[in-house]
NUDOLUM-247832 format. One record per residue (C-alpha): x, y, z. Coordinates in steps of 0.05 Angstrom, whole numbers, plus 5000, padded with zeros to 4 digits. Layout:
# NUDOLUM-247832
XYZ/...
***
This chain:
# NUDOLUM-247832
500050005000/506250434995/503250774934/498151094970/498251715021/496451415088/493151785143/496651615213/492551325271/494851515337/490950745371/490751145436/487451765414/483451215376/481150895435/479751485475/475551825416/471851165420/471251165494/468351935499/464251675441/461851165487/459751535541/456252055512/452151485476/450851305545/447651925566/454152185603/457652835599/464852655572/470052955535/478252945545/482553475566/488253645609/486753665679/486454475707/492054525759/488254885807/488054395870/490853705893/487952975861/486952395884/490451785831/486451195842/487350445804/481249995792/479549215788/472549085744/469548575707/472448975645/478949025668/483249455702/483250235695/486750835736/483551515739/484452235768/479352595802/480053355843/480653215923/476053745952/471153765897/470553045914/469753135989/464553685976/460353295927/460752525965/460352956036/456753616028/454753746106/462153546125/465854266108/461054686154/462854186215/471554306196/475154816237/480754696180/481154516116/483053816105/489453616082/490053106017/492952666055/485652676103/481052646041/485552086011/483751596073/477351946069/476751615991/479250946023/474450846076/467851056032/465350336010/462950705942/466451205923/464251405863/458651165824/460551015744/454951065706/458250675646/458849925632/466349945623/468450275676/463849855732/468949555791/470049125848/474749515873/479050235879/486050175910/493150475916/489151175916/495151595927/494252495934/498252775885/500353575874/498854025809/504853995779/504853305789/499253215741/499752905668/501153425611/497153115556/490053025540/486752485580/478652335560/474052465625/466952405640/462252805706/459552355758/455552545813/462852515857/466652995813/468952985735/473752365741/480552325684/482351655662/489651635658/488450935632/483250555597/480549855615/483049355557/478849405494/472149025500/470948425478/463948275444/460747885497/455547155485/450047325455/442747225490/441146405474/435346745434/437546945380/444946635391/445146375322/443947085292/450847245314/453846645280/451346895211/456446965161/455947725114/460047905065/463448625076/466048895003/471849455007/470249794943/474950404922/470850664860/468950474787/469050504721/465150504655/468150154591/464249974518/463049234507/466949194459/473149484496/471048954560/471348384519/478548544500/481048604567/487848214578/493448124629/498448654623/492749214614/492349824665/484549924677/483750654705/478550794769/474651414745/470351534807/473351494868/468351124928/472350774985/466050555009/464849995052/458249605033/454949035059/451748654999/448349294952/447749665020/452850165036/455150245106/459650885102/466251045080/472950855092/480851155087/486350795097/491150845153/498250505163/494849985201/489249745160/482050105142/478050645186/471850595167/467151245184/459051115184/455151565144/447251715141/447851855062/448951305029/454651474970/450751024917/446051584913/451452064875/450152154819/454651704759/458551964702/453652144638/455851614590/454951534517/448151404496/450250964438/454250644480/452749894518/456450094585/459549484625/460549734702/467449564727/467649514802/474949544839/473949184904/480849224950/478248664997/472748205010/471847945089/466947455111/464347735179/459447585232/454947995258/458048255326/464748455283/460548745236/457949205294/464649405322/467149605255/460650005237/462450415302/469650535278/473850045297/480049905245/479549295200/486449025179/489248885117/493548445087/501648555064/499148464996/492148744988/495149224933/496348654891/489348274904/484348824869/478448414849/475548704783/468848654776/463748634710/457048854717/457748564787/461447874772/468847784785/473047784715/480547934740/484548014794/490448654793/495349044834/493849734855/496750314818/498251084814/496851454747/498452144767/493552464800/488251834798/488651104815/488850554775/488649764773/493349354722/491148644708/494848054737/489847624718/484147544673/478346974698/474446834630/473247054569/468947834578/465547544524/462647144563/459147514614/
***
């Protein structure tokens, strides 16, 4: 794929954009940011059935949202040090309104001074103890047993098409198509379809496909005008073909990467009025891409 200019995916910005995205589908305020230096924090690990996690959260806005009525009875303000063994004895607390952050348990919660605080971006999200920074994420999820109901709908296998665009050629220029030829893509797509159903469109990134939902479906734009003398044959360049279940299918419709093979470029599938005719490598001519023919299937004629 060294032919092509590839967008680089940081995977932990990737996973925290997924996480905020997450937890806002949840109903939860979230975002990521840098934590304000303004007051001390409490650093805090975590055992769940997800995994384990560590987070941040602000000392004394802590105490004053888990203990309101506690400040008007202090002579002094408390130290970190108090409100850390303060966090320790509380049974619960804070309460995570998300799935993937649920625990067992919080330990090795430590007080920790401004400047001791991270310097990069860290994704957050408000609960009713205090906006709480996860410094890091509980391991990626995996898709969990289906309900015995409709197990089997899981197991179902789809076919998810990586098309990057197409072409229109006169029969009598299809049927003459041989190995060694260099078949030009004239309209861009990079969609990623599920049978004739588009799901959204995808770019490519150093370590496979992103693939990025969309409500319009590109099949609607319009097509080239073409030659009304002309008998058009569609060519379809298709950059990879997976057989999927359904729960995959739903983690890459919400954007998770799908790899790609060392030699994708060289295993185009060329497609005739929907039926596969060749196979080629991926090329760049100029400004557009283009597909040159490794291998013919049949006789165009044919089709």
């Amino acid at each position: 794929m060294s032919l092509l200019k590839l967008r680089r995916i940081n995977l932990q910005a990737h996973a925290v954009s997924q996480a905020v995205q997450r937890w806002r589908y949840a109903g939860v305020d979230a975002g990521s940011s840098v934590p304000p230096g303004q007051s001390g924090y409490l650093r805090f690990c975590v055992s769940g059935e997800g995994g384990e996690w560590q987070g941040l959260i602000d000392a004394r806005d802590w105490l004053h949202q888990s203990l309101p009525g506690l400040q008007s009875l202090l002579i002094v303000e408390c130290s970190l040090t108090t409100i850390a063994e303060l966090f320790r004895a509380v049974s619960q607390p804070l309460l995570m309104d998300v799935d993937d952050l649920q625990y067992r348990e919080i330990y090795d919660v430590e007080s920790i001074a401004p400047h001791q605080l991270p310097t990069q971006e860290m994704p957050w999200l408000d609960t009713a103890q205090g906006r709480v920074w996860i410094t890091r994420l509980p391991p990626a999820r995996a898709t969990g047993p289906a309900h015995e109901d409709n197990g089997w709908l899981s197991d179902l296998p789809f076919r998810l098409d990586l098309k990057l665009g197409f072409s229109h050629l006169h029969h009598t220029h299809a049927i003459r198509l041989k190995t060694g030829d260099v078949l030009r893509i004239a309209q861009r797509a990079q969609r990623c379809c599920l049978g004739d159903r588009c799901l959204g469109f995808f770019s490519f990134t150093e370590q496979g496909i992103h693939m990025q939902s969309s409500d319009t479906d590109p099949q609607d734009a319009p097509e080239p005008d073409l030659d009304p003398g002309a008998l058009p044959v569609k060519l379809e360049f298709v950059l990879a073909t997976h057989d999927i279940d359904l729960a995959r299918l739903s983690q890459i419709a919400s954007g998770q990467l799908i790899p790609l093979a060392d030699d994708a470029a060289q295993r185009i599938e060329v497609r005739a009025n929907g039926k596969p005719v060749a196979r080629g490598e991926l090329v760049q001519l100029d400004e557009q891409l283009g597909v040159e023919l490794l291998e013919v299937y049949r006789n165009p004629r044919d089709e």
